[in-house]
C-alpha positions as CSV (number, residue, x, y, z in Angstrom):
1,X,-1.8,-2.6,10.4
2,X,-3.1,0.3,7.9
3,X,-2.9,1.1,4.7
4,X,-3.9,3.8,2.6
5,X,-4.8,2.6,-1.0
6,X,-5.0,4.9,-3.8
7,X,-6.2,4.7,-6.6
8,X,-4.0,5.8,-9.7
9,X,-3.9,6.9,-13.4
10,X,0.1,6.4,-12.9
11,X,2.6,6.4,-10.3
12,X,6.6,6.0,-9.1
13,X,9.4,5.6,-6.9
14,X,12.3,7.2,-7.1
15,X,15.7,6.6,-4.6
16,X,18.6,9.1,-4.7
17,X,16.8,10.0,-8.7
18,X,16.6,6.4,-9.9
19,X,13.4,5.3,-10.7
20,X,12.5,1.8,-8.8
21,X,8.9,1.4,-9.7
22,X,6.9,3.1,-12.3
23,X,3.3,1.8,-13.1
24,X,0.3,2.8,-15.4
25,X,-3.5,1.9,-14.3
26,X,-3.7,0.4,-11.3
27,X,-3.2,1.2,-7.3
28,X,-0.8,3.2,-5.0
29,X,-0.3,1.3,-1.5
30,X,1.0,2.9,1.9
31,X,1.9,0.1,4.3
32,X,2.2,1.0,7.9
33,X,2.7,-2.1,10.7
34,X,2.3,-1.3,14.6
35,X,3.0,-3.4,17.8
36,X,0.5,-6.5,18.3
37,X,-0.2,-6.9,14.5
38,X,-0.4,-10.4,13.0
39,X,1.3,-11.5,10.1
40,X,-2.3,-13.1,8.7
41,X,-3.4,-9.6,8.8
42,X,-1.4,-9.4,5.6
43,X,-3.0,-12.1,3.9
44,X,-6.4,-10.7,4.3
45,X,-5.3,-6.8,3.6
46,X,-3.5,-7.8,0.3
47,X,-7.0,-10.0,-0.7
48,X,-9.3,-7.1,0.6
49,X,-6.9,-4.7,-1.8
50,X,-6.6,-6.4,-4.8
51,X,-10.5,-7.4,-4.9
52,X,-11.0,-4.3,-3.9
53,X,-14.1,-2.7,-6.3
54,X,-13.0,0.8,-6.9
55,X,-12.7,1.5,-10.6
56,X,-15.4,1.9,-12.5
57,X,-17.1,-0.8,-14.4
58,X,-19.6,-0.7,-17.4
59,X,-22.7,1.3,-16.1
60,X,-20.0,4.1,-14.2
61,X,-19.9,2.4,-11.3
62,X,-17.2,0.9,-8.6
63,X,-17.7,-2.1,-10.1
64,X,-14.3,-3.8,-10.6
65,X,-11.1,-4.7,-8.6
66,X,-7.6,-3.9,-9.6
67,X,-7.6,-7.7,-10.4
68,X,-10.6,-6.6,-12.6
69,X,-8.5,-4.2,-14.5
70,X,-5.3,-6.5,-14.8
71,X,-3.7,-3.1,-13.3
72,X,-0.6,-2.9,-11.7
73,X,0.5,-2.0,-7.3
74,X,3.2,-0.2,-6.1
75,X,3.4,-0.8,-2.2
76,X,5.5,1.4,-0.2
77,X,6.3,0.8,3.6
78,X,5.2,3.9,5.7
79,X,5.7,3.6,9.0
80,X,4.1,6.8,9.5
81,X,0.9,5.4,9.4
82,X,1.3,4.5,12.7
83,X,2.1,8.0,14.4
84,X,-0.4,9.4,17.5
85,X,-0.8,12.6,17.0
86,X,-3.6,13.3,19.8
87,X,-1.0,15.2,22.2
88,X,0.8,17.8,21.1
89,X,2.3,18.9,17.2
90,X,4.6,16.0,16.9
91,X,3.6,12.7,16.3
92,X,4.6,9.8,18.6
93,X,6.0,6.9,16.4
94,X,6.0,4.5,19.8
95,X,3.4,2.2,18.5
96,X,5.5,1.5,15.0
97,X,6.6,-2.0,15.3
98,X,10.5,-2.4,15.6
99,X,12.0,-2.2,11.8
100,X,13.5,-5.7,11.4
101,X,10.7,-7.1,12.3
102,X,8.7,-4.1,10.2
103,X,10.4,-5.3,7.3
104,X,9.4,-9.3,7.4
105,X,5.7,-8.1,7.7
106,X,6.7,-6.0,4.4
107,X,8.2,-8.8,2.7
108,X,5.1,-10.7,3.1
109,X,2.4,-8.6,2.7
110,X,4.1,-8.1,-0.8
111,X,4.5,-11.9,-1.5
112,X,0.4,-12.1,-0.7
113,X,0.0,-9.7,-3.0
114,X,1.8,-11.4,-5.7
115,X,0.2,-14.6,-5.1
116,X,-2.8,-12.5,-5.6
117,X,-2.4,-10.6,-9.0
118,X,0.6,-12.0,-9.9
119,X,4.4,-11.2,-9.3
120,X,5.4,-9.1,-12.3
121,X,1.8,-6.6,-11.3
122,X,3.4,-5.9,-8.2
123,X,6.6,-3.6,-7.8
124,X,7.8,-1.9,-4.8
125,X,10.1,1.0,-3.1
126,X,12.3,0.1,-0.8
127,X,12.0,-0.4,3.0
128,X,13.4,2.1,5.2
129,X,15.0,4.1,2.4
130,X,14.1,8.0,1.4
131,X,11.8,8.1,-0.7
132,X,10.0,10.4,-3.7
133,X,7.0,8.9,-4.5
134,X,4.7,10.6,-7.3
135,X,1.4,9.6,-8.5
136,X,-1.8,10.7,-10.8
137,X,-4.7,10.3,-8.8
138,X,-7.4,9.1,-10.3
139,X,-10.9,10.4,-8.9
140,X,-9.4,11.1,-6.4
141,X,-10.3,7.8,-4.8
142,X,-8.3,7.3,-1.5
143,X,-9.0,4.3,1.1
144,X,-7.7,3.9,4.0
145,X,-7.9,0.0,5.2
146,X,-6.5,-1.3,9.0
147,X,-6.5,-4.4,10.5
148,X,-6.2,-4.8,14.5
149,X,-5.8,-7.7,16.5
């Protein structure tokens, strides 16, 4: 399981130009799942994110979490994440766990988050759909988080 989490002044979905999610302060999450992953991965990736100490606190620091903030998540499946691109130009998408199944692990990882900051912080785009996802970067501050088995 990986995710990349970003950190964000702003950001949005969009599907076929209507806007699905559209937050302020708060964080920008890729979610990728691969063969072998465990659905209590998801548990511990969505408490790892949202305690996650990345904006700045008081003194300048990383010193507080989303949860911190009371900011906002958009999480976006990405199956993606899981290309191999160590032979050749094109990436081998053979280790992306099958989509149905893809899309439970989806479901839930978003639940945990919402049982973590709170359903109406959490918005979404939608799995397996084309995407346009913006965002303002803030930093930039970028981590990338995976879970294996």
């Amino acid at each position: 399981m990986k995710t990349v989490v970003q950190r964000v002044n702003s950001a949005y979905v969009d599907i076929e130009g209507v806007r699905v999610a559209d937050i302020k302060e708060g964080l920008l999450v890729l979610f990728g799942v691969e063969k072998g992953d465990e659905k209590a991965f998801c548990k511990e990736l969505a408490y790892k994110i949202s305690n996650l100490r990345i904006f700045e606190d008081d003194n300048g620091k990383m010193g507080r979490s989303v949860k911190d903030i009371a900011g906002e998540m958009i999480i976006v499946s990405q199956f993606t994440l899981a290309g191999n691109c160590k032979k050749g130009l094109r990436p081998d998408f053979g280790n992306a766990m099958e989509p149905e199944t893809a899309n439970s692990f989806y479901e839930y990882f978003t639940n945990c988050c919402k049982e973590e900051l709170g359903e109406s912080r959490i918005q979404t785009g939608q799995f397996a759909a084309e995407m346009n996802v913006g965002l303002e970067n803030n930093g930039p501050v970028t981590i990338i988080l995976e879970k294996r088995s």
